[in-house]
mmCIF file of the C-alpha atoms, coordinates in Angstrom:
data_MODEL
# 
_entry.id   MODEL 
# 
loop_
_atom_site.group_PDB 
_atom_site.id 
_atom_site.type_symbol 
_atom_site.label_atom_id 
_atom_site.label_alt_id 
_atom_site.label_comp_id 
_atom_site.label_asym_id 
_atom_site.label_entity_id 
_atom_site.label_seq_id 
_atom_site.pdbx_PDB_ins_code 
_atom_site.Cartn_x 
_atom_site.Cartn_y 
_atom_site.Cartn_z 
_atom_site.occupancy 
_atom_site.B_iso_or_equiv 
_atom_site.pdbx_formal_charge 
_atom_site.auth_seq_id 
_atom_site.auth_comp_id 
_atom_site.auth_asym_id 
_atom_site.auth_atom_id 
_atom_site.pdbx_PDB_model_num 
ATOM 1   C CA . UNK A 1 1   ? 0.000   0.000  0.000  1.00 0.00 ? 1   UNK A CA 1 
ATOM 2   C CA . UNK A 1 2   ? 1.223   3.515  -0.896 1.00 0.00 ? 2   UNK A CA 1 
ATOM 3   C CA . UNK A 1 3   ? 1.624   6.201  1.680  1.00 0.00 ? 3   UNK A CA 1 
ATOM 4   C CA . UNK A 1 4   ? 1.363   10.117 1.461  1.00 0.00 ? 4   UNK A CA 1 
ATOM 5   C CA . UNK A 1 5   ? 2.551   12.655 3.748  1.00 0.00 ? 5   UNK A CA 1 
ATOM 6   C CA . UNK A 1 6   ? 0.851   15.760 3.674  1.00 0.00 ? 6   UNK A CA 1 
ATOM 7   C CA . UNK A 1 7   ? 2.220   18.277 5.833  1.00 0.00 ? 7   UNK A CA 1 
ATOM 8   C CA . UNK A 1 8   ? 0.778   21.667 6.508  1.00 0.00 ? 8   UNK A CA 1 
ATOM 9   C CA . UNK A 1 9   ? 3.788   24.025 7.903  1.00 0.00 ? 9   UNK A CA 1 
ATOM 10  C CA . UNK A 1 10  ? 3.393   26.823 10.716 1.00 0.00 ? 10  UNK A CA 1 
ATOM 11  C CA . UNK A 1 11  ? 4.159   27.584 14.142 1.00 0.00 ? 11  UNK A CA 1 
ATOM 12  C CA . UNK A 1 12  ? 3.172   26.373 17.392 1.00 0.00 ? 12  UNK A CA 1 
ATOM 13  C CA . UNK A 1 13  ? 0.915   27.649 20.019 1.00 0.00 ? 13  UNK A CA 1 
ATOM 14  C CA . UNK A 1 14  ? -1.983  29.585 19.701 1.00 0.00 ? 14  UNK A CA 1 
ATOM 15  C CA . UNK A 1 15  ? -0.241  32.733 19.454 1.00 0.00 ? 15  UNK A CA 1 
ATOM 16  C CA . UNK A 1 16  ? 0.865   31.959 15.995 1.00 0.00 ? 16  UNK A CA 1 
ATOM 17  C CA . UNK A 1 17  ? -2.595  30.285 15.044 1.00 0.00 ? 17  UNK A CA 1 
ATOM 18  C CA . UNK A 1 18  ? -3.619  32.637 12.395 1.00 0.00 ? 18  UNK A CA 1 
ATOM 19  C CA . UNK A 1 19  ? -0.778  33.914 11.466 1.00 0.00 ? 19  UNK A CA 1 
ATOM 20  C CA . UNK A 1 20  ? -0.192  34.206 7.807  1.00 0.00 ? 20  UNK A CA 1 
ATOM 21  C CA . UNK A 1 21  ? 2.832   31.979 8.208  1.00 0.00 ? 21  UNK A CA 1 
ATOM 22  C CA . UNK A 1 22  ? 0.435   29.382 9.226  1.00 0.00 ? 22  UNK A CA 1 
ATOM 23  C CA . UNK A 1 23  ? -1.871  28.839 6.485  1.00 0.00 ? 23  UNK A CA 1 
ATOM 24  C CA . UNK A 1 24  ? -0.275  25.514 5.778  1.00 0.00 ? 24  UNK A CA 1 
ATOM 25  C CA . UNK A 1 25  ? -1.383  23.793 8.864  1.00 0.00 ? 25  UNK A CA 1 
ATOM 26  C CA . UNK A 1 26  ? -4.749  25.631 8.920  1.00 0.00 ? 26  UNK A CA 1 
ATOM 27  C CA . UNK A 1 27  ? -5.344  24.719 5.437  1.00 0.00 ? 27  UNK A CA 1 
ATOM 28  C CA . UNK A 1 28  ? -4.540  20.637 6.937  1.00 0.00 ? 28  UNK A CA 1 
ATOM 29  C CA . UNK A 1 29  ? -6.403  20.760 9.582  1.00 0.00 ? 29  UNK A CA 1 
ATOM 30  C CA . UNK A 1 30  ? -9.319  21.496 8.179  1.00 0.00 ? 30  UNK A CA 1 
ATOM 31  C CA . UNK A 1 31  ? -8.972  18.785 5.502  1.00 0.00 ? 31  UNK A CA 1 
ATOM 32  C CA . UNK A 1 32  ? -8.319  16.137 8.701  1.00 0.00 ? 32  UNK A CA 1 
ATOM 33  C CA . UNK A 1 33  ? -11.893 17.930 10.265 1.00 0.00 ? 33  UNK A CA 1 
ATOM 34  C CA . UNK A 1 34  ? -13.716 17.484 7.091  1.00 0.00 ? 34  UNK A CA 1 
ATOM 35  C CA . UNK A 1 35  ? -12.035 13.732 6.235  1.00 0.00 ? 35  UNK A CA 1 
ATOM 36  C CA . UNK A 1 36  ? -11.265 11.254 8.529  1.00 0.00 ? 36  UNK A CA 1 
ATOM 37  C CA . UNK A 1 37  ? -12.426 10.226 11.924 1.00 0.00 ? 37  UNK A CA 1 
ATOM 38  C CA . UNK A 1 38  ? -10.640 11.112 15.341 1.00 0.00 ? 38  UNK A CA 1 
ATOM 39  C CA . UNK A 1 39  ? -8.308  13.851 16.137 1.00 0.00 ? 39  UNK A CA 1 
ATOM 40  C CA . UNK A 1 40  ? -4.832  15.100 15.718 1.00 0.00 ? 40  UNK A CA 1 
ATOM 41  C CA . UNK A 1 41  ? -2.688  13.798 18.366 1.00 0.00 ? 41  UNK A CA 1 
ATOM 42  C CA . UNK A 1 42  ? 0.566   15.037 19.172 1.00 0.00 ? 42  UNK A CA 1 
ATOM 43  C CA . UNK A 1 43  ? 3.502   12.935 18.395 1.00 0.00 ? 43  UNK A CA 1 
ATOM 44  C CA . UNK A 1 44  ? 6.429   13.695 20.748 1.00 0.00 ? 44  UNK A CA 1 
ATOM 45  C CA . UNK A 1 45  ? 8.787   11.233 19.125 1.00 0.00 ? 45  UNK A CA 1 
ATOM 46  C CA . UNK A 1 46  ? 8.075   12.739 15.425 1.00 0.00 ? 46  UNK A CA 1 
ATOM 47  C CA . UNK A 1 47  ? 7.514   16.348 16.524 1.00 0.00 ? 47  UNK A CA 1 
ATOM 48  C CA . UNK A 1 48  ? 4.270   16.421 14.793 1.00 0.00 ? 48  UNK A CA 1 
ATOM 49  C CA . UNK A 1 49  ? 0.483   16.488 15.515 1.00 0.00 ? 49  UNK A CA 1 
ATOM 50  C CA . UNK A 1 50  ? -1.329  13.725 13.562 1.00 0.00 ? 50  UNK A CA 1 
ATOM 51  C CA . UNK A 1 51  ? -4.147  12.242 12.016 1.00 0.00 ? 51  UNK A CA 1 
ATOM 52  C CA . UNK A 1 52  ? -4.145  9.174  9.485  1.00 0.00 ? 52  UNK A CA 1 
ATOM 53  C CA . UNK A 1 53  ? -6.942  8.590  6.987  1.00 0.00 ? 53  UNK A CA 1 
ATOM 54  C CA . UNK A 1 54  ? -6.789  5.055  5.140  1.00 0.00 ? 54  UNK A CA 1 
ATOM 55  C CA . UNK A 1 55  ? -7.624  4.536  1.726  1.00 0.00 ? 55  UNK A CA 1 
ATOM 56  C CA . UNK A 1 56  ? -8.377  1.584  0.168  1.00 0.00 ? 56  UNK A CA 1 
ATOM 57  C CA . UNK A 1 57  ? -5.485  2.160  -2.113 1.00 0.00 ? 57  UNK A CA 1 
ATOM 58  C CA . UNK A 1 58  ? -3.276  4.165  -0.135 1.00 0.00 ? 58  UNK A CA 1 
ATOM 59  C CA . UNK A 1 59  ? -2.964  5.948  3.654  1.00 0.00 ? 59  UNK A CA 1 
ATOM 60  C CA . UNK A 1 60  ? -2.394  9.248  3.891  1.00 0.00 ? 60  UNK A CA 1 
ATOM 61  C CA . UNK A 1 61  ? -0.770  10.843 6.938  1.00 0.00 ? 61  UNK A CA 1 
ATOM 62  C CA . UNK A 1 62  ? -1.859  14.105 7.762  1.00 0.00 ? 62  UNK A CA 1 
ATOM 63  C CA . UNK A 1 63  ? 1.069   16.095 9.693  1.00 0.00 ? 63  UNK A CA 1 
ATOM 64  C CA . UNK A 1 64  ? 1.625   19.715 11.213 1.00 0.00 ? 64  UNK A CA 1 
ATOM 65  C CA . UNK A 1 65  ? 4.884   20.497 12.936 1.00 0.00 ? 65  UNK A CA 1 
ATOM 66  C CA . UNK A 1 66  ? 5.120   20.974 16.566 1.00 0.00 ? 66  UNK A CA 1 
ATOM 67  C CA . UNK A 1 67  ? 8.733   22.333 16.036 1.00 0.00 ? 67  UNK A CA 1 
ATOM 68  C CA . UNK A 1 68  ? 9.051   26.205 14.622 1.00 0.00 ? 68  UNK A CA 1 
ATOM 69  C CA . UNK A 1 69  ? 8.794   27.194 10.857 1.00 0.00 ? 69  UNK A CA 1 
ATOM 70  C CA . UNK A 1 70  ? 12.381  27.267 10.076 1.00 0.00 ? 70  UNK A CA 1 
ATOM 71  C CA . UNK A 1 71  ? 13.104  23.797 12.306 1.00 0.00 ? 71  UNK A CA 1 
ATOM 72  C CA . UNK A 1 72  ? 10.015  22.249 10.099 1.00 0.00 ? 72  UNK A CA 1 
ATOM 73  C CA . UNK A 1 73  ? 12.702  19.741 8.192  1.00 0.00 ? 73  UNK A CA 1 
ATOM 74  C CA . UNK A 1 74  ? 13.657  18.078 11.496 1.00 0.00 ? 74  UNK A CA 1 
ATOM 75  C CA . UNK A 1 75  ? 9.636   16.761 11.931 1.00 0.00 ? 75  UNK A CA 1 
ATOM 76  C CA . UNK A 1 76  ? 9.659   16.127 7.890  1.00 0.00 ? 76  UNK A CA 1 
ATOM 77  C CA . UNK A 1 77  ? 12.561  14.254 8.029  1.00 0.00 ? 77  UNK A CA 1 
ATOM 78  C CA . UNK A 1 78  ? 11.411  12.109 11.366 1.00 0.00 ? 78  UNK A CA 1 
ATOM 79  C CA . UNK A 1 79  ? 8.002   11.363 9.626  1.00 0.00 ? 79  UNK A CA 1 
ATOM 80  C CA . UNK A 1 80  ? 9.399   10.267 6.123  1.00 0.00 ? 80  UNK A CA 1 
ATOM 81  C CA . UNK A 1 81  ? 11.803  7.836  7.957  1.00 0.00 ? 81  UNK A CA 1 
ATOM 82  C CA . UNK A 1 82  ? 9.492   6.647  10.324 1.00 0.00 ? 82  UNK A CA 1 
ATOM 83  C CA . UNK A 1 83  ? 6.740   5.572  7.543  1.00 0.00 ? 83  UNK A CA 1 
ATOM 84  C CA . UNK A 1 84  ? 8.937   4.498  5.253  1.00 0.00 ? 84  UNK A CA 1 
ATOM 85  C CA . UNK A 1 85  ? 7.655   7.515  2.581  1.00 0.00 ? 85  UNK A CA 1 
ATOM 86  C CA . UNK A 1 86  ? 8.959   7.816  -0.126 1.00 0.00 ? 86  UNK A CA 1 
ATOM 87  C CA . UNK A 1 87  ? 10.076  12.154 -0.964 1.00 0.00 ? 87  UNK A CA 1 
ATOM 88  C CA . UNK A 1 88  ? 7.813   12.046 -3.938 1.00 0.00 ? 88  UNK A CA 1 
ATOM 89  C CA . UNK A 1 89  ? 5.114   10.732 -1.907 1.00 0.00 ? 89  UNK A CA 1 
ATOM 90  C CA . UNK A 1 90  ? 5.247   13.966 0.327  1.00 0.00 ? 90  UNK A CA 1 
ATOM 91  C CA . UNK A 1 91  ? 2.972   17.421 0.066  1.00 0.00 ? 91  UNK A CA 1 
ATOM 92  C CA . UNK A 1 92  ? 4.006   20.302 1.665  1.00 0.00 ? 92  UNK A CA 1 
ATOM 93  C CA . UNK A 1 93  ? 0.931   23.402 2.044  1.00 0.00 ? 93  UNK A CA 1 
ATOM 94  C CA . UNK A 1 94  ? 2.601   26.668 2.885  1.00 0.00 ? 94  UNK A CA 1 
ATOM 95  C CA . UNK A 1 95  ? 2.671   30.164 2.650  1.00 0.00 ? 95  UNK A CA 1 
ATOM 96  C CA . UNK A 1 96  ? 4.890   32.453 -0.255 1.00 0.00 ? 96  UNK A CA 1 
ATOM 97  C CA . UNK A 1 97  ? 4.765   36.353 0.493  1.00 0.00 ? 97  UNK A CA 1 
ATOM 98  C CA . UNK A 1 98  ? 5.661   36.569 -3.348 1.00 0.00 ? 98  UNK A CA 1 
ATOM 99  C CA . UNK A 1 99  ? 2.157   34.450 -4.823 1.00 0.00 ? 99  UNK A CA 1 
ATOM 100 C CA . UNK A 1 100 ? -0.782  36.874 -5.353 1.00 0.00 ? 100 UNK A CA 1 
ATOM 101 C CA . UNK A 1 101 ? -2.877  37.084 -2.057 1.00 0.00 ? 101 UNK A CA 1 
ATOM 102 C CA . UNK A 1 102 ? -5.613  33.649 -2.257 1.00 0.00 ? 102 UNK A CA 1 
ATOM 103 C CA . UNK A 1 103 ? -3.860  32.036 -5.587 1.00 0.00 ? 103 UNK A CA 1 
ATOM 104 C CA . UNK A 1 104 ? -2.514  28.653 -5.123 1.00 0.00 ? 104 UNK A CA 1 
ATOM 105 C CA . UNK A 1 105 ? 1.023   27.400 -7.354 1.00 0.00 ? 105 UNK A CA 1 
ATOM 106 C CA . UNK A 1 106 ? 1.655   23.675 -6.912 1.00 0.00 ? 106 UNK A CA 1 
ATOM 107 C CA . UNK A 1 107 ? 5.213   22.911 -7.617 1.00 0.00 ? 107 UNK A CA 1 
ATOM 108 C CA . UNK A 1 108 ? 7.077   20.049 -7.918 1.00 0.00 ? 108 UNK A CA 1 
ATOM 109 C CA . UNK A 1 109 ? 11.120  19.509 -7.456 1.00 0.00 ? 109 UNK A CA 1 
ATOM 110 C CA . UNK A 1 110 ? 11.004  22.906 -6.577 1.00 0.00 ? 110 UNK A CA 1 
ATOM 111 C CA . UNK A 1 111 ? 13.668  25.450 -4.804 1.00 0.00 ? 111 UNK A CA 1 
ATOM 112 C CA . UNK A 1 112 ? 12.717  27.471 -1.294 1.00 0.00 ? 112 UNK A CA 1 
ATOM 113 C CA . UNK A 1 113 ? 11.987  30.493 -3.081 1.00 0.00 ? 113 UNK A CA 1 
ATOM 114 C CA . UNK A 1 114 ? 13.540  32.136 0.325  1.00 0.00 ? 114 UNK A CA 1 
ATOM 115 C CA . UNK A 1 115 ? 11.081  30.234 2.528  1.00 0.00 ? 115 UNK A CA 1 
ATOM 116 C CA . UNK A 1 116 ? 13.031  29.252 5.441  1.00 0.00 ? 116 UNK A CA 1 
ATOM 117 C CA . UNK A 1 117 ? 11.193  26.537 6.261  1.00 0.00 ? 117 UNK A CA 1 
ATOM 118 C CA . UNK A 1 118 ? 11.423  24.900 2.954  1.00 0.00 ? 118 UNK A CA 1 
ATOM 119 C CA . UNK A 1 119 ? 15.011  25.753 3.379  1.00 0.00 ? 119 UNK A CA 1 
ATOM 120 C CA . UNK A 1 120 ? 14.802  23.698 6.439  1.00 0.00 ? 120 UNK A CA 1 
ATOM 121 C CA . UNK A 1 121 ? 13.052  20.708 4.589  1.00 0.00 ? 121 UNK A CA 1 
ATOM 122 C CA . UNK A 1 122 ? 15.285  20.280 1.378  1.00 0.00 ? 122 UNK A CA 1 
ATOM 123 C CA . UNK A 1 123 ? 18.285  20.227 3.853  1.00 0.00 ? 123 UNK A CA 1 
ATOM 124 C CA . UNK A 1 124 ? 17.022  17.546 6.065  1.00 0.00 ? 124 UNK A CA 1 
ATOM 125 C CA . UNK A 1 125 ? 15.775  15.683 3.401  1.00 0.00 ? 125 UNK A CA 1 
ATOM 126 C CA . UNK A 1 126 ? 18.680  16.313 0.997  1.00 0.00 ? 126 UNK A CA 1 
ATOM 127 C CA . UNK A 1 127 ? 16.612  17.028 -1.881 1.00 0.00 ? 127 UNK A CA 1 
ATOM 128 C CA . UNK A 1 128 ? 14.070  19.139 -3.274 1.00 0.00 ? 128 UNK A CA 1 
ATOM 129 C CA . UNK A 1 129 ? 12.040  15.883 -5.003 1.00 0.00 ? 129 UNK A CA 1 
ATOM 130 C CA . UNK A 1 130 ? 8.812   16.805 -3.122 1.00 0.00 ? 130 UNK A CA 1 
ATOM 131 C CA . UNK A 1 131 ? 5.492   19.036 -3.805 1.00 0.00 ? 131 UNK A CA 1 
ATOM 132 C CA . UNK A 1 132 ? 5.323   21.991 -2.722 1.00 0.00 ? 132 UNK A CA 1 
ATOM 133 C CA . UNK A 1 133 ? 1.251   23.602 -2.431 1.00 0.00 ? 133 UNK A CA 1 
ATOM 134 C CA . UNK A 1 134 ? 2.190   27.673 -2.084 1.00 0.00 ? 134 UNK A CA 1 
ATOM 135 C CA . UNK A 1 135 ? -0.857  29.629 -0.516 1.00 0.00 ? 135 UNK A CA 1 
ATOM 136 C CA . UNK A 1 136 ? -0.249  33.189 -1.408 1.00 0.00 ? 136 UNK A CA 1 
ATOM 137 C CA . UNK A 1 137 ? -0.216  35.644 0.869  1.00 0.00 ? 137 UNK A CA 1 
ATOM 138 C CA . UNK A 1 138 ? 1.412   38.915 -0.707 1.00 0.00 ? 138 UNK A CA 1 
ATOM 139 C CA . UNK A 1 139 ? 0.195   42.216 0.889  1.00 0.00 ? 139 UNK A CA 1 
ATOM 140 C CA . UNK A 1 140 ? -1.192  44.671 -1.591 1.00 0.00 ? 140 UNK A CA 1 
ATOM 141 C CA . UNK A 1 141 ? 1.770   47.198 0.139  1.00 0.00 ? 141 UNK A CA 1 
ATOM 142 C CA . UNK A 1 142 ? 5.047   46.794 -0.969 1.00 0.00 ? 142 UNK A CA 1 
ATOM 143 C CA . UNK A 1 143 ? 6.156   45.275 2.900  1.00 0.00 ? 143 UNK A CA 1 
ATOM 144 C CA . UNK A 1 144 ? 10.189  46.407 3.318  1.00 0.00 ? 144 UNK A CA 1 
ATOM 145 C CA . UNK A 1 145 ? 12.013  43.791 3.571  1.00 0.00 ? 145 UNK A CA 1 
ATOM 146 C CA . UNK A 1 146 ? 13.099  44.122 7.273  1.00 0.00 ? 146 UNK A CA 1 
ATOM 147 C CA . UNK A 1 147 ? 9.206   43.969 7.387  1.00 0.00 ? 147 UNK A CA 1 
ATOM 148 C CA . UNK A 1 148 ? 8.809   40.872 6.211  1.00 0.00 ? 148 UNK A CA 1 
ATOM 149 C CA . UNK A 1 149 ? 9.170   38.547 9.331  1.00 0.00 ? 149 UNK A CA 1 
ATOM 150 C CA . UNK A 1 150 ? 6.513   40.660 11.525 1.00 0.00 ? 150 UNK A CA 1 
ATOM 151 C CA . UNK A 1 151 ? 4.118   40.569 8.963  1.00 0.00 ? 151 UNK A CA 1 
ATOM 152 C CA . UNK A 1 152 ? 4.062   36.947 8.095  1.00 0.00 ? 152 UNK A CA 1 
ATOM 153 C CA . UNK A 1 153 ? 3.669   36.393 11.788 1.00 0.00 ? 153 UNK A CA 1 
ATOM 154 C CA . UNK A 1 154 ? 0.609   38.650 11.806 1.00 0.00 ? 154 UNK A CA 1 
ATOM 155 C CA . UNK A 1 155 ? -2.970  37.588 11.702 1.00 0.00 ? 155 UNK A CA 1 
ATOM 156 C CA . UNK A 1 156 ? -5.231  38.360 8.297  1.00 0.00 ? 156 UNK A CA 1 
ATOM 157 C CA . UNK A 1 157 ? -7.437  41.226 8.664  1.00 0.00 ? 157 UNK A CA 1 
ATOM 158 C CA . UNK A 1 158 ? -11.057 40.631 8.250  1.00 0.00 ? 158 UNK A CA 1 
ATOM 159 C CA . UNK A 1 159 ? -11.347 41.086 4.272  1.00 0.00 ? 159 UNK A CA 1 
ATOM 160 C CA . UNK A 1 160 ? -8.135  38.379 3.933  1.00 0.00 ? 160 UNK A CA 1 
ATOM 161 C CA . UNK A 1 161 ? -10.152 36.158 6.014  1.00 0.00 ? 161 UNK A CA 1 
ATOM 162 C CA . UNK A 1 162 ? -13.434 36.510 3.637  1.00 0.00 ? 162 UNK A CA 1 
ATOM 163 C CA . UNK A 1 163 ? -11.070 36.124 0.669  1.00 0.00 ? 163 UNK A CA 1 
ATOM 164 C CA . UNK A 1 164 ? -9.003  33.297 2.201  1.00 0.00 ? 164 UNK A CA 1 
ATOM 165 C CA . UNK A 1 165 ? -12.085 30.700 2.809  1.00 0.00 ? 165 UNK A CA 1 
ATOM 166 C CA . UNK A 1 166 ? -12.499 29.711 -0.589 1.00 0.00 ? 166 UNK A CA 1 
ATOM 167 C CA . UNK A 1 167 ? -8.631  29.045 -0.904 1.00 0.00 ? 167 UNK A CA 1 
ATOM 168 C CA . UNK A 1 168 ? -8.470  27.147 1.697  1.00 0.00 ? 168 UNK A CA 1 
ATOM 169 C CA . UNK A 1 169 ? -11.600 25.003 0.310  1.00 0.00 ? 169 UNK A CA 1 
ATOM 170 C CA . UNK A 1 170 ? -9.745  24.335 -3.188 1.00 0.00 ? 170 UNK A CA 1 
ATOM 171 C CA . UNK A 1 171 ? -7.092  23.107 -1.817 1.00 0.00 ? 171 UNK A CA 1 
ATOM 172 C CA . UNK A 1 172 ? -9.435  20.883 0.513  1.00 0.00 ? 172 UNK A CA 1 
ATOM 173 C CA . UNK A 1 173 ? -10.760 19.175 -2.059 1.00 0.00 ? 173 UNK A CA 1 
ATOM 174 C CA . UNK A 1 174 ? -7.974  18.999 -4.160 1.00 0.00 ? 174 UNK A CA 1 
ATOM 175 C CA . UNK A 1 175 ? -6.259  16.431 -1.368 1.00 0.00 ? 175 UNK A CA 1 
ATOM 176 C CA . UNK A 1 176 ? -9.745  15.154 -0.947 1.00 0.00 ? 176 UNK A CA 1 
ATOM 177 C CA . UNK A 1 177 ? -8.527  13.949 -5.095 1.00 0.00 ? 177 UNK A CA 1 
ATOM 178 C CA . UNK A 1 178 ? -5.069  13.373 -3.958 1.00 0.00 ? 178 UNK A CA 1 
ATOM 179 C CA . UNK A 1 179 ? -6.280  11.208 -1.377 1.00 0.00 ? 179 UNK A CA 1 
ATOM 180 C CA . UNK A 1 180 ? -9.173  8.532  -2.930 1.00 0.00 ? 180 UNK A CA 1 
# 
């Protein structure tokens, strides 16, 4: 039977929650609510939170972090070993300051881009053979760059909210086709 790993990348704690840096996990999360039976439980030993649907034809192993953005290879790494996945069998959802705000850009075998987390990732996992599901979250300001790490760890306002809930759905049931 074939395995997945689809990991949605953020922060811990609540204080990061809704952070624009933490679309990834929010956008996995609600996938595990919607599909799948039980709860995320928090994995110690793989640094992750998890949920596992099973497929007839495959399981897929729904993953978010519990170590910081930029540490995020470390769990990815852990979770790939301990499955026995293979890289091409893994999804990573996260955010890209440079994608339009809402559009999605699925790329495959792709560089960072300048996300550190990714960074993180391809090192652990010496390669870049993976998918990589970019969320766009670019401000409609030009943000300095100094700028850049407060405002990915700041909330959407109310109209990014609105906007972001049918993003988030797409790429719901886009794994929902990954995944059957």
């Amino acid at each position: 039977m074939q395995s997945i790993l689809i990991v949605g990348l953020g922060n811990p704690g609540e204080k990061y929650e809704y952070n624009r840096h933490n679309i990834g996990q929010r956008i996995v999360q609600e996938y595990g609510e919607k599909f799948g039976q039980g709860k995320f439980k928090i994995n110690p030993k793989l640094s992750a939170s998890l949920k596992t649907i099973d497929q007839p034809i495959q399981k897929v192993f729904l993953a978010m972090p519990t170590t910081f953005m930029n540490d995020s290879g470390e769990a990815v790494k852990k979770m790939k070993n301990f499955f026995k996945i293979k890289t091409e069998n893994i999804i990573i959802v996260r955010d890209d300051i440079d994608l339009e705000f809402g559009k999605i850009k699925i790329k495959k075998d792709s560089s960072s881009g300048g996300h550190h987390g990714i960074d993180s990732i391809i090192e652990n996992l010496k390669t870049k053979n993976f998918t990589q599901i970019k969320i766009g979250i670019k401000s409609e300001y030009k943000i300095p760059k100094e700028k850049i790490p407060d405002f990915v760890t700041s909330d959407f306002n109310r109209k990014e909210k609105k906007e972001l809930t049918q993003t988030i759905e797409s790429v719901v049931k886009m794994f929902d086709l990954i995944a059957h």
